[in-house]
C-alpha positions as CSV (number, residue, x, y, z in Angstrom):
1,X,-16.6,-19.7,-40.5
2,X,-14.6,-21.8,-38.2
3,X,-15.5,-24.7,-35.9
4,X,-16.7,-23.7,-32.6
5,X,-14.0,-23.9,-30.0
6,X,-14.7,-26.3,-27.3
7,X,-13.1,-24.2,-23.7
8,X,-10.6,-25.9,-21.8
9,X,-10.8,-28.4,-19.5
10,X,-11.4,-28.0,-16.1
11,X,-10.9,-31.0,-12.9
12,X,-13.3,-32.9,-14.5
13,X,-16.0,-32.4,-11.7
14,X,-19.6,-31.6,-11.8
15,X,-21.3,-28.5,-12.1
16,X,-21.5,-26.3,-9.2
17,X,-18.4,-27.4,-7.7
18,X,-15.5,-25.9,-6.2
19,X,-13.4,-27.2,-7.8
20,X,-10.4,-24.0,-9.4
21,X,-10.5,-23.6,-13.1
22,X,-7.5,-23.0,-15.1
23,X,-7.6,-19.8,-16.8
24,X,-5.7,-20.0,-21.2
25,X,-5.8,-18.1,-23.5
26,X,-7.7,-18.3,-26.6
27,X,-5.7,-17.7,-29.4
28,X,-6.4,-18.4,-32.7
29,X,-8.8,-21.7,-31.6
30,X,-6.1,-22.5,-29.8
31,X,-6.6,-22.1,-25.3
32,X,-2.8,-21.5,-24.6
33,X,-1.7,-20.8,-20.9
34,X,-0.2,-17.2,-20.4
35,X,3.5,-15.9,-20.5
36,X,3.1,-13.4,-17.2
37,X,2.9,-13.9,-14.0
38,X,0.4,-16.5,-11.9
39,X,-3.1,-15.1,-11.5
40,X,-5.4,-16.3,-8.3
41,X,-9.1,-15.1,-8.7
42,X,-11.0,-15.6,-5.4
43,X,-15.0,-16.0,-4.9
44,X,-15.4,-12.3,-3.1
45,X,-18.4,-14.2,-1.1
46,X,-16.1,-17.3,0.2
47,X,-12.2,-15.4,-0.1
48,X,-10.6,-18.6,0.9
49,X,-12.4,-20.6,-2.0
50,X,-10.0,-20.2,-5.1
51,X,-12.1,-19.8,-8.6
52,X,-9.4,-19.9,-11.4
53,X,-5.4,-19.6,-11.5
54,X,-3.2,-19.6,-14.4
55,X,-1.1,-17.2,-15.7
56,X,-1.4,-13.7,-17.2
57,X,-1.1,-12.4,-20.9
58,X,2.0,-10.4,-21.2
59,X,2.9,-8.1,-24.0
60,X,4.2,-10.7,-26.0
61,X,1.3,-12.8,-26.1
62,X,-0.8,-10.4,-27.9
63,X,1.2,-10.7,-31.8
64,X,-1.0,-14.0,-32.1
65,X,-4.1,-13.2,-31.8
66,X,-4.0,-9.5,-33.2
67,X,-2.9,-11.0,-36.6
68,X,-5.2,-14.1,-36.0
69,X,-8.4,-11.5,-35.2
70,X,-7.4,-9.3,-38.5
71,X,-6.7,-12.3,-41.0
72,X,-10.8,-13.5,-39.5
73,X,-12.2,-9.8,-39.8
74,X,-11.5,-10.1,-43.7
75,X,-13.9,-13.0,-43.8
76,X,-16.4,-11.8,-41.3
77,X,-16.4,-8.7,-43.0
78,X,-17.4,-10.6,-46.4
79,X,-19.8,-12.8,-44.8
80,X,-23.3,-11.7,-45.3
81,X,-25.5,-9.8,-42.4
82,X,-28.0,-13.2,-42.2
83,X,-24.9,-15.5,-41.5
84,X,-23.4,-13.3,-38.9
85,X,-27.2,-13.1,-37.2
86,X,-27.1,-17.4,-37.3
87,X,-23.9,-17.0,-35.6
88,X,-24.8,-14.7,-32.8
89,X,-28.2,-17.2,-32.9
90,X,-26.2,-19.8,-32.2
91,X,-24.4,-18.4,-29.3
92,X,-27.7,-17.0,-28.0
93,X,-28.9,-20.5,-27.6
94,X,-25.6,-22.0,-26.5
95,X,-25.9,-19.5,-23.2
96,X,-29.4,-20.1,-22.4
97,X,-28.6,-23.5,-22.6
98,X,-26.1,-23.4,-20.1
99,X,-27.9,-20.4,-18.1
100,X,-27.3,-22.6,-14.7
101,X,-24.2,-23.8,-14.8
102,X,-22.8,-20.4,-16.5
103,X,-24.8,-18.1,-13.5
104,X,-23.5,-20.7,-11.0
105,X,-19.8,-19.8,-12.3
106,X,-20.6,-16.1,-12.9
107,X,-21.9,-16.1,-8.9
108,X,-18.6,-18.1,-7.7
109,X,-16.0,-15.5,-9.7
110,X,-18.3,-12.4,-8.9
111,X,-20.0,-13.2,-5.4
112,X,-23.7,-13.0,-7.1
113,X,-26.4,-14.6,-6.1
114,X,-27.0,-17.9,-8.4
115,X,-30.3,-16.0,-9.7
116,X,-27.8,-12.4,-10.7
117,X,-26.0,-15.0,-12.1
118,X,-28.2,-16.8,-14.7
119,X,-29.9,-13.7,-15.3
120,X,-26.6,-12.3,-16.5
121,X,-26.2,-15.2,-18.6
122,X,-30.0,-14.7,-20.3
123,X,-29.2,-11.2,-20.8
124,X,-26.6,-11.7,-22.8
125,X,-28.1,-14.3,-24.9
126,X,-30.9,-11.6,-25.3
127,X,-28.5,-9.0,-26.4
128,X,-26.9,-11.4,-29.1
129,X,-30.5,-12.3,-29.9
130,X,-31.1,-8.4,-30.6
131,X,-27.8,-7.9,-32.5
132,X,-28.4,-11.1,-34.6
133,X,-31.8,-9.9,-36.0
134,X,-30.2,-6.6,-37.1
135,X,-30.2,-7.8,-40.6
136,X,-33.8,-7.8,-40.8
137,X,-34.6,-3.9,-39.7
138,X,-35.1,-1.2,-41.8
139,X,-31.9,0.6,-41.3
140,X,-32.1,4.3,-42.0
141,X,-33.6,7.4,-40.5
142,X,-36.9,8.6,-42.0
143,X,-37.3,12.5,-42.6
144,X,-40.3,14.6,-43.7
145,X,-40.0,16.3,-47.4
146,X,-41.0,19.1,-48.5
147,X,-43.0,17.6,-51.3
148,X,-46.5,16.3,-50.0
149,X,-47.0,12.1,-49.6
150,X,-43.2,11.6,-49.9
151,X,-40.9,10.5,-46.7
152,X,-37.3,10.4,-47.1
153,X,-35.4,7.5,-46.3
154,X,-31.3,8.2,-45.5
155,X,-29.5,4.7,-45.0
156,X,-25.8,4.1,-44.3
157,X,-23.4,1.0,-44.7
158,X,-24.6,-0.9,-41.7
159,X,-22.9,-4.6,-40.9
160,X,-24.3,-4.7,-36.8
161,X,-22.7,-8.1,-36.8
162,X,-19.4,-6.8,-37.5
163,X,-17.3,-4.3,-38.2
164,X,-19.2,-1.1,-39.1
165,X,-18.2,1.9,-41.5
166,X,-20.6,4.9,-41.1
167,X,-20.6,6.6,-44.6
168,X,-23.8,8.0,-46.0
169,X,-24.5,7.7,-49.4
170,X,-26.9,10.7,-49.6
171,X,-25.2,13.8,-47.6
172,X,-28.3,16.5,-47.1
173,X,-27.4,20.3,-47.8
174,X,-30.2,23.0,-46.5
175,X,-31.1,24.6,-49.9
176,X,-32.7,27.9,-49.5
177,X,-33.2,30.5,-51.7
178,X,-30.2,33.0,-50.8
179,X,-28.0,30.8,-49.1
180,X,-25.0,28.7,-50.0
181,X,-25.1,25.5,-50.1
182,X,-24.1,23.6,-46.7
183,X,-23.0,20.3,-45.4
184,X,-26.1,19.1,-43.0
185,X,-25.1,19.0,-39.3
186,X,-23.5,15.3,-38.5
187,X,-23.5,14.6,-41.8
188,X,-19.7,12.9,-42.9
């Protein structure tokens, strides 16, 4: 896994100022400013405060990080379910740390109020939280047999915290008496 990525600098001032960020590209670790065309984001509460400015990701810009995000995807991909869950715990705690000055932010760039705004920012965290524990649930569907005191468990190749290939291992086919054996419905 690589290092976290610290984000770019801003003016330098406190939190909950007004002051304009400079919007870059993250590419590869790397914040890099943007090829296109100069972007002003407004607070839709204030119009006349500026929130961030920089310029735009053109066409171009995107060979970087499409060969930087498939060159990582080999890794995550071979990265067990339990360390892909610490990382999403890790950015679950880094967000509700900075619930306040993240909803303050969110509330300048979307015209929130500061409470929309760190509530946002918890529910997030509370999403990775979610996705993060995936690796400890039961994953399969259960369905009733036909033979008394046994349930059937069908599973599939589940990676939540990653890239996820849907193949079942066990495909069902509705065996009766006098009919041909079919593929089950949604089955692949």
């Amino acid at each position: 896994m690589s290092a976290p990525v610290a984000a770019p600098a801003t003016s330098g001032t406190a939190p909950g100022a007004t002051e304009t960020a400079q919007l870059r590209l993250l590419i590869d670790g790397d914040w890099v400013a943007g090829n296109g065309g100069h972007l002003t984001s407004v607070n839709p509460s204030r119009p006349e405060e500026s929130v961030a400015e920089g310029g735009t990701a053109v066409l171009a810009d995107l060979d970087r990080p499409v060969l930087a995000a498939r060159v990582s995807q080999r890794a995550w991909n071979r990265t067990p379910i339990h360390e892909r869950g610490a990382v999403l715990s890790r950015a679950a705690a880094a967000l509700e740390s900075q619930a306040g000055v993240l909803g303050l932010e969110l509330s300048r760039e979307e015209g929130k109020t500061l409470t929309e705004g760190r509530a946002e920012v918890l529910r997030a965290a509370q999403i990775l939280r979610y996705f993060a524990a995936e690796g400890d649930r039961v994953a399969g569907e259960h369905f009733a047999s036909p033979r008394r005191g046994e349930r059937i468990l069908v599973t599939r190749n589940s990676q939540a915290a990653g890239r996820s290939r849907h193949r079942h291992p066990v495909q069902f086919s509705d065996r009766h008496p006098g009919m041909e054996d079919r593929a089950r419905p949604g089955a692949r």
